[in-house]
C-alpha positions, 0 to 999 in steps of 0.5 A: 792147957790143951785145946782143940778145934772142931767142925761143926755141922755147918761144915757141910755149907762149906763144901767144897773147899772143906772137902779135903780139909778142916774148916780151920786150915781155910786161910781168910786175912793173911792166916788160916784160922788154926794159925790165927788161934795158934798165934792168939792163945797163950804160950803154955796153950798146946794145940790138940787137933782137929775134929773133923770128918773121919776120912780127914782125921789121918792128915789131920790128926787128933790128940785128947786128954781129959781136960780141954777147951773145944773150939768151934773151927769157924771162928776167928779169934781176937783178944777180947774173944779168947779172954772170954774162951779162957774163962770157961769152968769145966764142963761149962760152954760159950755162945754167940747172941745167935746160939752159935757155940763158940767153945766149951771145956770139957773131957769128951766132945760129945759132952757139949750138950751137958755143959752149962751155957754162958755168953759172949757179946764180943764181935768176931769173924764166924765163917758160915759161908762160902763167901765169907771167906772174901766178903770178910777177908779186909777185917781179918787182913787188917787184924793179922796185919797188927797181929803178925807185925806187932813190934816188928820193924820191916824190910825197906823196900829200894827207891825203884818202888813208888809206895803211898802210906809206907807205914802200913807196909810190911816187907819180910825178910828175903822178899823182892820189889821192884818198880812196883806201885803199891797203895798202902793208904788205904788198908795194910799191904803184907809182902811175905818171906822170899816173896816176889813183887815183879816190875809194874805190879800195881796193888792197892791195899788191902793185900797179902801176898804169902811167902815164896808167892809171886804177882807177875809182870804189870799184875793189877790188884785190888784189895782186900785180896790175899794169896797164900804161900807159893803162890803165882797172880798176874792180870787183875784181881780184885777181892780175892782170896787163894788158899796157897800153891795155886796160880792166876799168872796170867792176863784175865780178871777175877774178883771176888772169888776164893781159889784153894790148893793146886788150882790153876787158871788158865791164860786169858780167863776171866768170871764175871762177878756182877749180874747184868740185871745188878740182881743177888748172886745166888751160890750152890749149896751142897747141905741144900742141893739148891743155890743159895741166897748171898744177899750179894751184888758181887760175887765171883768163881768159888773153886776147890782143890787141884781143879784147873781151867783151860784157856780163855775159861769164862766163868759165870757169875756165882760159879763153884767147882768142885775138887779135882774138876777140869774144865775147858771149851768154849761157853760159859760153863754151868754154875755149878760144876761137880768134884771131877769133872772134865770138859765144859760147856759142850758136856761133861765126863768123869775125871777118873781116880787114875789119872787125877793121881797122876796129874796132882802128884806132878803138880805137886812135884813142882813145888817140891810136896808129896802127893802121898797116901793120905792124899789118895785116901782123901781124894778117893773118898771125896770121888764118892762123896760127889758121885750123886753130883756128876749125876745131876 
């Protein structure tokens, strides 16, 4: 059985951080979603791909038979979810009670429309929003904690640590803790392969922190919050969730806020994550070319891939930056801020092709990753998807 995971059109109200990837490589929980399905399917299961943008496809390659299951990418999945998937007949479909397609089993994908309809009452994550990703991060961190710690013992962390509720603690092999304080009573706390806690860290859970990933000295952490692989935190954080190799390694808050790849906050940064008036966060919406309603008291910084932000940043509240920004100065900067863009409050200019390759290949250097064709190809392409946006 082969199956394959596709975007659908609500892709574009996850821009910009699906700019550069497929909705199933965001990482939401201590997972992405294509490693969620991967762990969740049975072993006979063979993953094909990705459907998704066209510019995408080479990175992100696809491989179709003539039998498969297509699954909607933003879906999280449970076990209860991939029994109902499992069940599906050829040429037959799966739908939420909303009319969100789920999944359909067919040869083509463009035969979705022909397939008979079924449905599913089963509750899931479906990530249809930018804020989502956060607002939604302590139910699937709690779900990949028991997924990913299922009948496995872990690491004994040593006496110089002070840790409530050490039976929601999982350390794995080649991690380090020392002189930490970690409050697992309150939702799991996942320490990741050659991991690094460093003395005086304070975190209460829920909280991932990936492999080879660091919270620096006296960091302060609040869950639900998830950094991915390769990552650096340090100052506070609350209710954040960082795709992987991207730092916040010094003082300064950020809370309830989502950061991809290769993104760096600057020292003494700070968002802002609540309105003075207490009134709804509204967000920027590429399908829309508006701001959105949250429905949302708190909610933070929304930055995209290799964009960074210089010293003493502030960050309004519902921010979204786009790929490749860089931003500085001092000032709040706008709400939204468009893919490549360089300055900050005291105007913007165009992040040139050029020199964007030259600083991402150096960052990527240091943690010993390619910035290869593929690369350029895909920041090319989202330089011109953005261009109307640096207009604006």
């Amino acid at each position: 059985m082969r199956y394959l995971l596709f975007d659908d059109e609500n892709r574009a109200n996850l821009l910009p951080l699906a700019y550069t990837r497929p909705v199933a490589e965001f990482r939401i929980g201590i997972l992405t979603i294509t490693e969620k399905w991967s762990r969740r399917m049975p072993n006979e299961a063979v993953f094909g791909g990705y459907v998704t943008e066209t510019y995408l496809q080479d990175k992100f390659p696809l491989d179709i038979n003539e039998d498969q299951l297509w699954i909607n990418s933003s879906v999280c999945p449970n076990d209860a979810l991939i029994k109902d998937i499992l069940s599906l007949e050829m040429n037959e479909s799966l739908f939420d009670e909303q009319e969100h397609i789920i999944a359909f089993r067919s040869g083509n994908f463009k035969d979705s429309v022909d397939c008979q309809k079924s449905y599913t009452d089963v509750a899931f994550t479906h990530v249809q929003n930018l804020w989502d990703i956060f607002s939604k991060n302590a139910i699937e961190l709690e779900a990949d904690f028991e997924l990913i710690t299922r009948g496995r013992t872990s690491q004994q962390a040593n006496s110089t640590n002070n840790i409530l509720g050490e039976e929601n603690l999982f350390i794995e092999e080649g991690a380090v803790l020392n002189c930490a304080i970690i409050n697992a009573s309150n939702g799991p706390v996942y320490i990741g392969k050659d991991a690094e806690v460093m003395e005086g860290s304070i975190i209460r859970g829920p909280f991932a922190l990936c492999e080879a990933s660091q919270t620096k000295l006296g960091a302060k952490i609040y869950g639900p919050t998830t950094v991915g692989p390769y990552s650096k935190v340090g100052g506070e954080l609350n209710n954040v969730v960082i795709f992987g190799y991207s730092n916040k390694g010094h003082d300064g808050f950020l809370g309830n806020s989502v950061l991809g790849e290769w993104c760096n906050i600057g020292a003494d940064s700070n968002n802002s994550n609540l309105k003075n008036n207490y009134a709804e966060v509204r967000l920027w919406n590429y399908a829309t070319g508006r701001f959105a309603h949250t429905g949302l008291q708190f909610c933070g910084l929304i930055m995209a891939d290799h964009s960074k932000c210089g010293i003493n940043t502030m960050f309004n509240t519902g921010t979204v930056v786009g790929v490749s920004a860089n931003i500085f100065g001092t000032g709040f900067p706008r709400n939204f801020i468009p893919s490549f863009s360089w300055g900050g409050p005291q105007g913007q200019s165009t992040f040139m092709i050029p020199k964007a390759f030259e600083v991402s290949e150096k960052v990527m250097a240091r943690r010993n990753v390619v910035f290869d064709e593929n690369d350029r190809k895909i920041l090319t392409k989202v330089f011109d998807l953005s261009k109307d946006f640096r207009r604006k």
